[in-house]
Backbone as CSV, one residue per row, in Angstrom:
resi,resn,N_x,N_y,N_z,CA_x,CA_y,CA_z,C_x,C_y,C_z
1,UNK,-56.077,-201.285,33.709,-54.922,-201.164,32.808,-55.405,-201.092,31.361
2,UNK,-54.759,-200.120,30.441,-55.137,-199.945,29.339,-54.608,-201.306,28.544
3,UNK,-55.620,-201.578,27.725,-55.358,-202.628,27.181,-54.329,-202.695,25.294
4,UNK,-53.426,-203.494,25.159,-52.233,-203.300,24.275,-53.031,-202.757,23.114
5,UNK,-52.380,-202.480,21.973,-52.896,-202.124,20.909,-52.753,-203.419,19.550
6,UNK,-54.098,-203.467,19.607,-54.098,-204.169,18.441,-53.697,-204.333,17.095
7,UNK,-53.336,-205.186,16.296,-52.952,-205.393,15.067,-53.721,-203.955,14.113
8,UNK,-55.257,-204.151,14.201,-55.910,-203.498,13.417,-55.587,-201.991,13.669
9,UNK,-55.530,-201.970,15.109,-55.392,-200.122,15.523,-53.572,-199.934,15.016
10,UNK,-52.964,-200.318,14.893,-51.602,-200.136,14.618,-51.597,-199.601,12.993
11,UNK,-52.672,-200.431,12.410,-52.611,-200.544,11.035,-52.686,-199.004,10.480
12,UNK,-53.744,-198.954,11.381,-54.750,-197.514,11.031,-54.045,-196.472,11.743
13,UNK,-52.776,-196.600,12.448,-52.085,-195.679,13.510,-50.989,-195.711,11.966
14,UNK,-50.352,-196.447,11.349,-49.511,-196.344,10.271,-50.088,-195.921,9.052
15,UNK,-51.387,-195.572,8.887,-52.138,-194.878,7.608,-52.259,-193.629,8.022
16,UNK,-52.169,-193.096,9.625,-52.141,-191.816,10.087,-50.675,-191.394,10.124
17,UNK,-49.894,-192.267,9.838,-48.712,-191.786,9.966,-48.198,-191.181,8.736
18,UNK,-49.154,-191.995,7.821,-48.328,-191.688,6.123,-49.014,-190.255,5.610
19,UNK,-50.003,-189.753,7.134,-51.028,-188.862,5.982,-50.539,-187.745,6.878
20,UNK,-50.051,-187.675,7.616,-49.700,-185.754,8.399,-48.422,-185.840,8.653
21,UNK,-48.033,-184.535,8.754,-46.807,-184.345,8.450,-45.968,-184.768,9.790
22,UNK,-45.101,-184.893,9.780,-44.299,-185.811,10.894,-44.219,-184.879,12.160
23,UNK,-43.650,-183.474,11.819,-43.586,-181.987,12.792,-44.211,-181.693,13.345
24,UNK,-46.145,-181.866,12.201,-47.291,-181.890,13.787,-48.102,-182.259,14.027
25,UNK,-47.198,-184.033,13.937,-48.170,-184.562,15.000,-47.546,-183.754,16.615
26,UNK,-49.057,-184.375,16.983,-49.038,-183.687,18.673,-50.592,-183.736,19.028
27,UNK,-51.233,-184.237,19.796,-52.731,-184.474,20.423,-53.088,-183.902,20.498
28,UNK,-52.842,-182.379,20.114,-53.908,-181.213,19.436,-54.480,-181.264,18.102
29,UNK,-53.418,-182.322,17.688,-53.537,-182.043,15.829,-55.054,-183.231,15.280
30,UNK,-55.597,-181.968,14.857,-57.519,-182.240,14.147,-57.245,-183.359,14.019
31,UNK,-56.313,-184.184,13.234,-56.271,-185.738,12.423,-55.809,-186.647,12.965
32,UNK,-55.289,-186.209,14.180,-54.594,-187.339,15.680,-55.737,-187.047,16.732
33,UNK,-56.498,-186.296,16.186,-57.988,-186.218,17.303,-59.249,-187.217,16.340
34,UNK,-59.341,-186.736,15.376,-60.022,-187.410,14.489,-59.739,-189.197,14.655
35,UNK,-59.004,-189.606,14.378,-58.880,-191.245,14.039,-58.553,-191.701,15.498
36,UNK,-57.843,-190.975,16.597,-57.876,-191.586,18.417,-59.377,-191.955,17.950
37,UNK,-60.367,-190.919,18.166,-61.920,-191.195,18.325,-62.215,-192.596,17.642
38,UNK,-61.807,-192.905,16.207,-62.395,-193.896,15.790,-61.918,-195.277,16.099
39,UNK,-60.911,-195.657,16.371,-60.171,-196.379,17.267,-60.008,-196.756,18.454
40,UNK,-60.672,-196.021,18.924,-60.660,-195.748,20.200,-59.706,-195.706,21.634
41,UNK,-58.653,-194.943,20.924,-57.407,-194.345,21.935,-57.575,-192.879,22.074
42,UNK,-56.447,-192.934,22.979,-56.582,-191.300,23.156,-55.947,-190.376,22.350
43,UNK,-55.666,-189.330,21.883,-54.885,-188.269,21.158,-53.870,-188.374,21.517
44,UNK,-53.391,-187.991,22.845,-51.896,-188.521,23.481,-51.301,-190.117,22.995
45,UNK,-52.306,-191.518,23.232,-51.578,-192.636,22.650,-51.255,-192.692,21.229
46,UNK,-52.482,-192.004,20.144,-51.815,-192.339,18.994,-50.941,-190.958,18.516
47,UNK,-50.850,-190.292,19.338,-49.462,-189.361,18.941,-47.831,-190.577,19.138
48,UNK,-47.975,-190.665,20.383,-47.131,-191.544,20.790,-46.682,-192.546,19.552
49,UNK,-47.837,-193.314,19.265,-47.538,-193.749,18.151,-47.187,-193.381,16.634
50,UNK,-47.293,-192.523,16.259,-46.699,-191.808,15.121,-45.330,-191.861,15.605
51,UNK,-44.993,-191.001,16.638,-43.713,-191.016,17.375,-42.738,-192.607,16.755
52,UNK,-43.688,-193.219,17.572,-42.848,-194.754,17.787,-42.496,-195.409,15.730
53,UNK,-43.916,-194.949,15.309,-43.258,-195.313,13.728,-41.878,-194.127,13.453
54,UNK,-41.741,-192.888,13.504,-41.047,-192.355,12.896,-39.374,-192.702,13.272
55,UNK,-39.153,-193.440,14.178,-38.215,-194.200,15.258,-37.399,-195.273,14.136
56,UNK,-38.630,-195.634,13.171,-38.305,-196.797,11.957,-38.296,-196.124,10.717
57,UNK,-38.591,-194.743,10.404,-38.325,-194.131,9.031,-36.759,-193.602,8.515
58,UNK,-36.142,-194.289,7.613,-34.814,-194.276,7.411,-34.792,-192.719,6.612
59,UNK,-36.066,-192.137,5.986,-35.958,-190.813,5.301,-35.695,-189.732,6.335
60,UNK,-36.316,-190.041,7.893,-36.406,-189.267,8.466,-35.027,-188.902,8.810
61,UNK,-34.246,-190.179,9.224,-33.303,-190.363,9.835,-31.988,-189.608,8.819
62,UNK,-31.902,-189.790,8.105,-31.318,-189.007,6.999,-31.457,-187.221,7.792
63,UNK,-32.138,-186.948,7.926,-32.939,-185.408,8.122,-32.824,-185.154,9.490
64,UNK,-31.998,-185.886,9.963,-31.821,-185.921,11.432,-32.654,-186.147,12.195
65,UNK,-34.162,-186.099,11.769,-35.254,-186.730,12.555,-35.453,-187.888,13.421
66,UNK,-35.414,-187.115,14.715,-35.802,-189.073,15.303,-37.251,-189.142,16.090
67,UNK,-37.952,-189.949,15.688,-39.002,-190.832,16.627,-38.703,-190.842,17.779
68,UNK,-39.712,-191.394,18.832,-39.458,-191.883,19.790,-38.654,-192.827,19.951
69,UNK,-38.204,-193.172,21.358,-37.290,-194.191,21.184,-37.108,-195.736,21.570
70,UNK,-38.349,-195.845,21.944,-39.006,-197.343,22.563,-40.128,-197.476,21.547
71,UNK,-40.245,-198.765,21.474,-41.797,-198.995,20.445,-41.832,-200.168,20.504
72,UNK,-42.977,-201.008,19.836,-43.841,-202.432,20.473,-42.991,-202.720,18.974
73,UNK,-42.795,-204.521,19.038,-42.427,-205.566,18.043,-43.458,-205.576,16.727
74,UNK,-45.241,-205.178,17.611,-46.403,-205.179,16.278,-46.218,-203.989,15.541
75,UNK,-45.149,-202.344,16.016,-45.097,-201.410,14.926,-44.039,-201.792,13.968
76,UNK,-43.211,-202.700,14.330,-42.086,-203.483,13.359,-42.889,-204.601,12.585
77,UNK,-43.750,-204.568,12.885,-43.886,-206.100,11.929,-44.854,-205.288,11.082
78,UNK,-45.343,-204.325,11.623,-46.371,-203.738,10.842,-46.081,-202.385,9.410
79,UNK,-44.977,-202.131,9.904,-43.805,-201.344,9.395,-43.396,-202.209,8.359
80,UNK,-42.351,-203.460,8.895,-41.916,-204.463,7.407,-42.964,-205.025,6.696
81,UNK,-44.125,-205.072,7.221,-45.109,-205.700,5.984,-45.705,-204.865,5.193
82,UNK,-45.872,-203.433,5.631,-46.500,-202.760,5.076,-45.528,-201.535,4.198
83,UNK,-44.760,-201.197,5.095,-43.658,-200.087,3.653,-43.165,-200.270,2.503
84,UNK,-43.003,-199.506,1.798,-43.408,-200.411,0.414,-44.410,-201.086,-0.097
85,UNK,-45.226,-201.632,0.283,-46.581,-202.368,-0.188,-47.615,-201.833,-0.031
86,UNK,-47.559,-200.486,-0.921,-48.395,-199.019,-0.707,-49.744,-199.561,-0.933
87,UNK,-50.450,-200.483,-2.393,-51.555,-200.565,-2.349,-52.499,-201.742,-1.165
88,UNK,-51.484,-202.409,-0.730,-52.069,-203.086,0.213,-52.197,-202.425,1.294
89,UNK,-51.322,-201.451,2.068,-51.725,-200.218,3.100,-52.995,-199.720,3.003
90,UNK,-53.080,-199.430,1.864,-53.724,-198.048,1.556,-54.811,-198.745,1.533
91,UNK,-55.038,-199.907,0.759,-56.579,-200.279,0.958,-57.350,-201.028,2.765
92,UNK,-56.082,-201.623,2.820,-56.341,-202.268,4.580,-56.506,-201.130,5.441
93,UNK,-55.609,-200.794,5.614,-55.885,-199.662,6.229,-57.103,-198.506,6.679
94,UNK,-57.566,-198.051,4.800,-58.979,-197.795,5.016,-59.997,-198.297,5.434
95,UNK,-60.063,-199.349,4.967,-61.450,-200.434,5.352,-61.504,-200.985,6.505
96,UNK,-60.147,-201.123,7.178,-60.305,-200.431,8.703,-61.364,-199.834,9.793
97,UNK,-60.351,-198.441,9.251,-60.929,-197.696,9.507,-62.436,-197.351,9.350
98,UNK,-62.614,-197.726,8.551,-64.325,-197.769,8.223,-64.849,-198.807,9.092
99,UNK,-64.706,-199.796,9.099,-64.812,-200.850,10.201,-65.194,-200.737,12.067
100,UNK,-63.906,-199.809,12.176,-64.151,-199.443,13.195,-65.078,-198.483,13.323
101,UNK,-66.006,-197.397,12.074,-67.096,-197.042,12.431,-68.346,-197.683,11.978
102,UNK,-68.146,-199.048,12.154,-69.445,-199.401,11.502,-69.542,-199.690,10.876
103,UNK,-69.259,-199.694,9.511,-69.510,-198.956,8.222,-68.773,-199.578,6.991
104,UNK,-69.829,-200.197,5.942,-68.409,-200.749,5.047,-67.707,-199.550,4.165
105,UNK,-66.695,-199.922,3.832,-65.817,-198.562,3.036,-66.826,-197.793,1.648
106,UNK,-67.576,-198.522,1.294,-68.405,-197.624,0.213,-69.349,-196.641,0.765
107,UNK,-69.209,-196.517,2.491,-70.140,-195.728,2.753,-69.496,-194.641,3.324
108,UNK,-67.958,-194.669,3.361,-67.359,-193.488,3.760,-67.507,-192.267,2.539
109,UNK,-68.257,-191.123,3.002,-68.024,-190.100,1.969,-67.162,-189.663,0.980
110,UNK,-65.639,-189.549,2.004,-64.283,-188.782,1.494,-64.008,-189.389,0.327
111,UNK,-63.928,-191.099,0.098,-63.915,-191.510,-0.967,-64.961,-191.380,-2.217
112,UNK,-66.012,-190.745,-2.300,-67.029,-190.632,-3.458,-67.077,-191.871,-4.456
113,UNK,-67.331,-192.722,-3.531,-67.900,-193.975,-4.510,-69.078,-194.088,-4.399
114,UNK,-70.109,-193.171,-3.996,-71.789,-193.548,-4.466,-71.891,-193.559,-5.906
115,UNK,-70.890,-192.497,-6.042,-71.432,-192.419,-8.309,-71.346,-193.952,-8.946
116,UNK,-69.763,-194.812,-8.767,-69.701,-196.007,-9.572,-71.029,-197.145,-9.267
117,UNK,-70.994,-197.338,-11.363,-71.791,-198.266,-11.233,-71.755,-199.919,-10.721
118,UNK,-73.001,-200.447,-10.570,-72.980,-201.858,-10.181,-72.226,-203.133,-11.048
119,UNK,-71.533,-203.628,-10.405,-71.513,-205.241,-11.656,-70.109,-205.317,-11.045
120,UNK,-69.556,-206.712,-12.020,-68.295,-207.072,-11.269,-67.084,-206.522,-11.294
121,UNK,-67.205,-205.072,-11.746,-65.885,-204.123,-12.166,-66.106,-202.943,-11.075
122,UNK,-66.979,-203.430,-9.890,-67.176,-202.207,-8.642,-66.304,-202.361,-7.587
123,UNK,-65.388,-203.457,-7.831,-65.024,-203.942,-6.267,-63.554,-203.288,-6.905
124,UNK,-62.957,-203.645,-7.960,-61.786,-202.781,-8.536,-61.818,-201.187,-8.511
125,UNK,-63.223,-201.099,-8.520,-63.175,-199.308,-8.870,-63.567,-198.830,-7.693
126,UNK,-63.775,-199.247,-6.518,-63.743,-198.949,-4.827,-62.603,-199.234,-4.422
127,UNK,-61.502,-200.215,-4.839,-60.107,-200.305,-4.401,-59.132,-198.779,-5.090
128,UNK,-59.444,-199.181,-6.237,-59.122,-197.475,-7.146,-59.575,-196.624,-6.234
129,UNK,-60.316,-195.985,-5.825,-61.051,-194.594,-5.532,-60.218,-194.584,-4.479
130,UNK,-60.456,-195.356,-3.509,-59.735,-195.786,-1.925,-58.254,-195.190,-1.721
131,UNK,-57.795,-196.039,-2.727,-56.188,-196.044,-2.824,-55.803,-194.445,-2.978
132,UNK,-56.605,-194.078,-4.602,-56.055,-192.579,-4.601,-56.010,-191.640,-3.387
133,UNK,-57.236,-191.473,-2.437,-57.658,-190.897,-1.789,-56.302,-191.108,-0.703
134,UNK,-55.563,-192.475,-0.045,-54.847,-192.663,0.146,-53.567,-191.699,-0.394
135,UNK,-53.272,-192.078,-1.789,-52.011,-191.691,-2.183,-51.758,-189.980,-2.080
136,UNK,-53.418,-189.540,-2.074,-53.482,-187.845,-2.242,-52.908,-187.434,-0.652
137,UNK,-53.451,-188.059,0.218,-53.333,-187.690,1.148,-51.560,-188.001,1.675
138,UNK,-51.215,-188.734,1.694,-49.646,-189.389,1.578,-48.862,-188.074,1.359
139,UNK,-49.043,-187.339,0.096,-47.863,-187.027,-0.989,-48.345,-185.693,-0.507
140,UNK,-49.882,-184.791,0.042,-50.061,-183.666,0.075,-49.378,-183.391,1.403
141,UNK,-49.509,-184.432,2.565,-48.941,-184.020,3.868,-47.213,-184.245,3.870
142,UNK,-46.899,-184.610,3.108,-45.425,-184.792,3.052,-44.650,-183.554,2.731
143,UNK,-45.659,-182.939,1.710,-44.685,-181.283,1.460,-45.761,-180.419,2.493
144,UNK,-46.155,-180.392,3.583,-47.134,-179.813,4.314,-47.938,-179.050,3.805
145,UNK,-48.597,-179.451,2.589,-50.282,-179.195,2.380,-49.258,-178.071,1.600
146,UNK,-47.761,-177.676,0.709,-48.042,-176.788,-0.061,-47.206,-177.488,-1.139
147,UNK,-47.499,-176.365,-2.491,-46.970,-176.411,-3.567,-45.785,-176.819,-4.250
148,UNK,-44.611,-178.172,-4.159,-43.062,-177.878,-4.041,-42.282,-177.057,-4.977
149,UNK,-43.588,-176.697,-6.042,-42.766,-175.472,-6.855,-43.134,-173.720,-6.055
150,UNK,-44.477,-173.848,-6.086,-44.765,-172.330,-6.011,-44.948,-171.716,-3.958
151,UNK,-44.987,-172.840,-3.287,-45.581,-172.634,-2.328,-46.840,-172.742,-2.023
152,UNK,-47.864,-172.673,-2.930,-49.150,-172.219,-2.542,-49.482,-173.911,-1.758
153,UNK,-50.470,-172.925,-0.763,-50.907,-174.007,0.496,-52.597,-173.751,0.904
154,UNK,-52.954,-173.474,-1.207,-54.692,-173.340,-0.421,-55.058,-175.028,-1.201
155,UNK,-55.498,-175.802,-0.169,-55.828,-177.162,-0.586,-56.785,-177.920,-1.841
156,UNK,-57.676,-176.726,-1.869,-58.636,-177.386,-2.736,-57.903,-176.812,-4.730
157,UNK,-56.726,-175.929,-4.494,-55.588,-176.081,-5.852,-54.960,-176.638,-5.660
158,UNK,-54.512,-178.368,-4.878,-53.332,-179.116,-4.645,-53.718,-180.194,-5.382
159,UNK,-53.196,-180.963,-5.761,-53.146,-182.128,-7.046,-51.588,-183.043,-6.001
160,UNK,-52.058,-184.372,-5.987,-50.948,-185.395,-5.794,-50.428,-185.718,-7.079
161,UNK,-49.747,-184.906,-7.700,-49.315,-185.452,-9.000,-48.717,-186.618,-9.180
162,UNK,-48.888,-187.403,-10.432,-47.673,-189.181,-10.495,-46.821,-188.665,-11.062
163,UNK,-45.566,-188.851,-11.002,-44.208,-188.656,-11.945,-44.403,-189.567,-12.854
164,UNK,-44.312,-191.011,-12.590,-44.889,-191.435,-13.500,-46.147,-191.997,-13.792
165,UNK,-46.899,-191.435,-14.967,-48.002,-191.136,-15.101,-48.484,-193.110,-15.087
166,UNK,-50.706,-193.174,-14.868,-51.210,-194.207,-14.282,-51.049,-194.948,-15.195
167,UNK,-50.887,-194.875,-16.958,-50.828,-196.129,-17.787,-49.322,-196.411,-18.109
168,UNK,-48.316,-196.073,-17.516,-46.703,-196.357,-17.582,-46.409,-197.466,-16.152
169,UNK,-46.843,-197.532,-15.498,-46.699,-198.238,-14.026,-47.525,-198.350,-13.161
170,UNK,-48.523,-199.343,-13.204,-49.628,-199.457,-12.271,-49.301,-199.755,-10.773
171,UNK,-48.110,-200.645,-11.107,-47.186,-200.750,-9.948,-47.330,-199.949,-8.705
172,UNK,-46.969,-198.720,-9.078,-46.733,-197.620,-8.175,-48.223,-196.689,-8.108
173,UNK,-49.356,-196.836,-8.611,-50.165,-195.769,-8.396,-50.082,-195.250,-7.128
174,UNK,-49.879,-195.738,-6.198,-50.537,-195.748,-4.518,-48.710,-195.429,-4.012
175,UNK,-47.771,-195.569,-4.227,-46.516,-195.269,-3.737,-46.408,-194.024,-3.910
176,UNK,-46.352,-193.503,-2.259,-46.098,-191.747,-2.442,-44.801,-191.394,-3.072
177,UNK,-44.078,-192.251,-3.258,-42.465,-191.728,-3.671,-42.469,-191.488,-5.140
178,UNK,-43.755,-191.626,-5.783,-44.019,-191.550,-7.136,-44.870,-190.325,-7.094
179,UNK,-45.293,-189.742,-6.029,-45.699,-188.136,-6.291,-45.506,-186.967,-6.108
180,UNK,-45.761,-185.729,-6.122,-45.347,-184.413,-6.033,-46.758,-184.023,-5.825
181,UNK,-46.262,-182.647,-4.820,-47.506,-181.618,-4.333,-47.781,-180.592,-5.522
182,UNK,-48.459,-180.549,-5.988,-48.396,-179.668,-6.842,-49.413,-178.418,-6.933
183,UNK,-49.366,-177.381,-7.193,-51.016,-176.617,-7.778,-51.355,-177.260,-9.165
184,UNK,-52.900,-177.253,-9.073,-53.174,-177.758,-10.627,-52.467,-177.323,-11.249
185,UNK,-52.205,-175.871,-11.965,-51.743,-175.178,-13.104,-50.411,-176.106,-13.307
186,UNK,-49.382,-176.301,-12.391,-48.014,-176.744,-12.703,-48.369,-178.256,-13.023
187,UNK,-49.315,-178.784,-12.185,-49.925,-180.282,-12.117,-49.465,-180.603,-13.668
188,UNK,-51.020,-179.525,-14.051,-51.581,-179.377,-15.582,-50.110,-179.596,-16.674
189,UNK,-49.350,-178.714,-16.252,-47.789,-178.555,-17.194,-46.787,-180.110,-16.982
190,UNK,-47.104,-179.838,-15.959,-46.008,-181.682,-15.706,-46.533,-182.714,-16.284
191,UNK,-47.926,-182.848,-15.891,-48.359,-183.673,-17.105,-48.205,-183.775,-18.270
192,UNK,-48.518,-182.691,-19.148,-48.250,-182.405,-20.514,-46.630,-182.561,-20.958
193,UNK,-45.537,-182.528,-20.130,-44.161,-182.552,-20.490,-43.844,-180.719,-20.551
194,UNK,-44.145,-179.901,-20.081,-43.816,-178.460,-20.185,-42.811,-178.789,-19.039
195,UNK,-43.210,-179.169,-18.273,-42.150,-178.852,-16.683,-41.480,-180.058,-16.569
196,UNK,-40.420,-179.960,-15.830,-40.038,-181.647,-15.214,-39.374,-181.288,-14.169
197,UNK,-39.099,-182.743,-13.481,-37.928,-182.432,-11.634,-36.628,-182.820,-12.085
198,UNK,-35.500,-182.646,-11.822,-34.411,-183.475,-12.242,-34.164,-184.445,-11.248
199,UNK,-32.792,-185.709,-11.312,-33.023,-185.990,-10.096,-32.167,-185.610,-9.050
200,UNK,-31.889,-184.516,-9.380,-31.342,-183.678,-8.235,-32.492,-182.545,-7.751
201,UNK,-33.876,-182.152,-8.255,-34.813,-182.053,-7.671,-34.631,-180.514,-8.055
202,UNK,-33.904,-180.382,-9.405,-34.237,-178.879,-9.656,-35.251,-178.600,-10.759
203,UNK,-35.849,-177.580,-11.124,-37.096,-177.588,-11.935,-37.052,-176.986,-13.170
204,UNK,-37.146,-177.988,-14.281,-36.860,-178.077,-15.700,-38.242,-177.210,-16.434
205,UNK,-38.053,-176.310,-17.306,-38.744,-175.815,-18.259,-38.292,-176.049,-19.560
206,UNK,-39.598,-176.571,-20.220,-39.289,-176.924,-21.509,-39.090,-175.735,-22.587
207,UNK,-38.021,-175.969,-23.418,-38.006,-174.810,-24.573,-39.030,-175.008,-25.320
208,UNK,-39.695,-176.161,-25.263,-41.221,-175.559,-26.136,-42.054,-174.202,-25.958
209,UNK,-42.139,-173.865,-24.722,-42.384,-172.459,-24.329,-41.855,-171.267,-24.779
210,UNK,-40.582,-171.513,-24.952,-40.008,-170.318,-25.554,-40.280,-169.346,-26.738
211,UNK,-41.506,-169.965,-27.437,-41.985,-169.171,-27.845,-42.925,-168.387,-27.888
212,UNK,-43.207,-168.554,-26.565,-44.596,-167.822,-26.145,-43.864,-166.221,-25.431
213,UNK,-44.677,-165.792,-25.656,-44.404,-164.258,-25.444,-45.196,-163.655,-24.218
214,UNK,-45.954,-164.196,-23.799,-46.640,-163.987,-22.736,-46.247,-163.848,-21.585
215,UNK,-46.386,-162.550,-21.089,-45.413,-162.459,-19.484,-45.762,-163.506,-18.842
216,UNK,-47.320,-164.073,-19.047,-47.842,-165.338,-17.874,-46.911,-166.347,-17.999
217,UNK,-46.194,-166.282,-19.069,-45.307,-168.000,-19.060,-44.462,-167.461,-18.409
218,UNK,-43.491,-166.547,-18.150,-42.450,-165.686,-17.452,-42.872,-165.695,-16.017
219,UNK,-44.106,-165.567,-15.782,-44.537,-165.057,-13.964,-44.189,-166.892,-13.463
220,UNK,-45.413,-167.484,-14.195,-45.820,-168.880,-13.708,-44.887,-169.933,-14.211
221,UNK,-44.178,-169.838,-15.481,-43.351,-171.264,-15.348,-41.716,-170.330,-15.367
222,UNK,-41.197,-169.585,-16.393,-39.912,-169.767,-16.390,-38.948,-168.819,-15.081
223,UNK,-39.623,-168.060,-14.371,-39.016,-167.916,-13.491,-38.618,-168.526,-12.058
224,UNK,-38.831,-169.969,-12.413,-38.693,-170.951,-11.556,-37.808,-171.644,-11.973
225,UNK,-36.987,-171.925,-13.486,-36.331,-172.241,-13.801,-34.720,-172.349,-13.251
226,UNK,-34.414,-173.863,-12.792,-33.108,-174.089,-12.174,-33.086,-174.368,-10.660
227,UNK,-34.132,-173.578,-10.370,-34.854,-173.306,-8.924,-34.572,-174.907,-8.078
228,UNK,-35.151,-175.671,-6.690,-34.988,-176.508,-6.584,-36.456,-176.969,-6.290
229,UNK,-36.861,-177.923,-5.680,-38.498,-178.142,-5.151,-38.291,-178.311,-3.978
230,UNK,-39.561,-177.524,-3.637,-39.445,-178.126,-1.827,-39.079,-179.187,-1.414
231,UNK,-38.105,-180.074,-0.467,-38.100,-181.214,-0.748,-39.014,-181.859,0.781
232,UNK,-39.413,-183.121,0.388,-40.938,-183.179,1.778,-40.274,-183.605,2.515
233,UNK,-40.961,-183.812,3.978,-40.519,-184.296,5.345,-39.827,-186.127,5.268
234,UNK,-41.097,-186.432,4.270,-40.926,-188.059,3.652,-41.618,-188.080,2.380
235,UNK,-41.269,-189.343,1.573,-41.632,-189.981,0.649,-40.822,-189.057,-0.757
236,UNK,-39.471,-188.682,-0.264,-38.627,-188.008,-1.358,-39.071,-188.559,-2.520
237,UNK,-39.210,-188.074,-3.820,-39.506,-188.576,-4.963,-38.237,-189.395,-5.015
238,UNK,-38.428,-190.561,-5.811,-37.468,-191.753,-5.898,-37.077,-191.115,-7.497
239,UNK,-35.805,-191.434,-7.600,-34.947,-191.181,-8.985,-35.128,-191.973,-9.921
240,UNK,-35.655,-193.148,-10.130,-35.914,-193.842,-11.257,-37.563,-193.041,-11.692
241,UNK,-38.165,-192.344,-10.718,-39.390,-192.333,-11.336,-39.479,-190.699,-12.345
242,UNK,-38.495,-189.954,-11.438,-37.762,-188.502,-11.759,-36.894,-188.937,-13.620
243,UNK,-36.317,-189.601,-13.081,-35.279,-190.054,-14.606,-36.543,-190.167,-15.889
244,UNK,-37.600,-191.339,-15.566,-38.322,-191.359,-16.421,-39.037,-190.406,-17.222
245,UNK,-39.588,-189.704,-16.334,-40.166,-188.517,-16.342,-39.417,-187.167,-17.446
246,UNK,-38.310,-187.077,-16.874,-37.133,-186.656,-18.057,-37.218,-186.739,-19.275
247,UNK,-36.904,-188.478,-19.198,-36.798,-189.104,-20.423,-37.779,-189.132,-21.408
248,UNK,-39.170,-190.165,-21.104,-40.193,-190.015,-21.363,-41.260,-189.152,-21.819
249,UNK,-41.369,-188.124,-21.230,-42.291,-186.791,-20.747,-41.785,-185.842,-20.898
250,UNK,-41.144,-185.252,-20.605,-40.546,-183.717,-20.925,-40.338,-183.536,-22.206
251,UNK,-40.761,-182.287,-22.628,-40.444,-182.179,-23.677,-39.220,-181.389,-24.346
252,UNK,-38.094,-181.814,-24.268,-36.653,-181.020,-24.846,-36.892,-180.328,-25.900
């Protein structure tokens, strides 16, 4: 008899949940083959399990989405301790996972912490690196690996943008509901206050532009103007972080 699933594998079954898109999972999918292996379940059980979390996602449910419809008491407890409490996910979760290969988390590649230096400001800046890597992954699989303004879906131009930016709310670095898929270029503009979301999720161009004459501002920002954004499977941008953003950042 297969034996239950543990606290730790649940953990790391709910960090796979936050990182691919809800539609495909399925035990073909590279990243439900990838982490079964490190865990050591099968592709079929931790599909199942994505399943069984999405059963507890109230965004989904909105979207008519339903989960499976049976699930264990440890994806509820693991669910209320952990939703919302993005940077504690995001770091447990990983180090996990690293765990289960062996391996302490500074030796996982994906995160690129060989560069930081030594001393007592390394253990903060391996939780940093961790987390982002986390939050990128969160916010890119939520609009399925594309653009929510332009579409584009080639990965290595995708940016997890913050709505609100890292020295306004440290709070939220790691909360996907504080990001957008973006291509750099628009990334680049949202940052600066050229672009904004409303919070009805339509896409603001600043009249600072208006005086540029350049068809490129016409191709790439203002003919998107009014437009709406893709909106993702989960982690809808939250409206207080949209409002700010407005307020704050954009430039009227």
């Amino acid at each position: 008899m297969r034996e239950n699933w543990t606290r730790e594998q649940t953990i790391v079954a709910f960090n796979v949940y936050c990182k691919i898109p809800f539609k495909s999972s399925s035990k073909a999918n590279p990243t439900i083959i990838k982490y079964a292996k490190i865990i050591g379940r099968s592709p079929s059980a931790l599909n199942m399990k994505i399943g069984n979390f999405g059963r507890l996602d109230p965004e989904l449910a909105v979207q008519g989405i339903t989960g499976l419809s049976h699930g264990s008491r440890m994806e509820e407890e693991v669910w209320n301790e952990f939703h919302g409490n993005w940077d504690a996910l995001a770091f447990e979760s990983e180090k996990l996972t690293a765990e289960f290969q062996n391996k302490r988390i500074e030796e996982i590649e994906e995160y690129d912490i060989r560069d930081l230096p030594e001393g007592k400001d390394r253990t903060a800046l391996v939780k940093t690196r961790v987390n982002q890597s986390f939050f990128r992954g969160a916010v890119l699989s939520a609009y399925n690996f594309k653009c929510c303004i332009t579409g584009l879906s080639v990965p290595q131009l995708l940016v997890a943008s913050h709505i609100v930016p890292w020295g306004k709310d440290i709070g939220n670095l790691t909360n996907p509901r504080n990001g957008l898929c973006l291509n750099a270029l628009h990334d680049k503009a949202f940052d600066a206050g050229f672009i904004s979301i409303s919070p009805d999720f339509e896409i603001l161009i600043s009249n600072k532009l208006d005086n540029q004459q350049d068809m490129v501002i016409g191709e790439f920002f203002k003919k998107y103007a009014s437009s709406k954004i893709m909106i993702p499977d989960k982690f809808l941008p939250a409206r207080e972080f949209l409002e700010f953003h407005n307020s704050e950042i954009f430039k009227h």
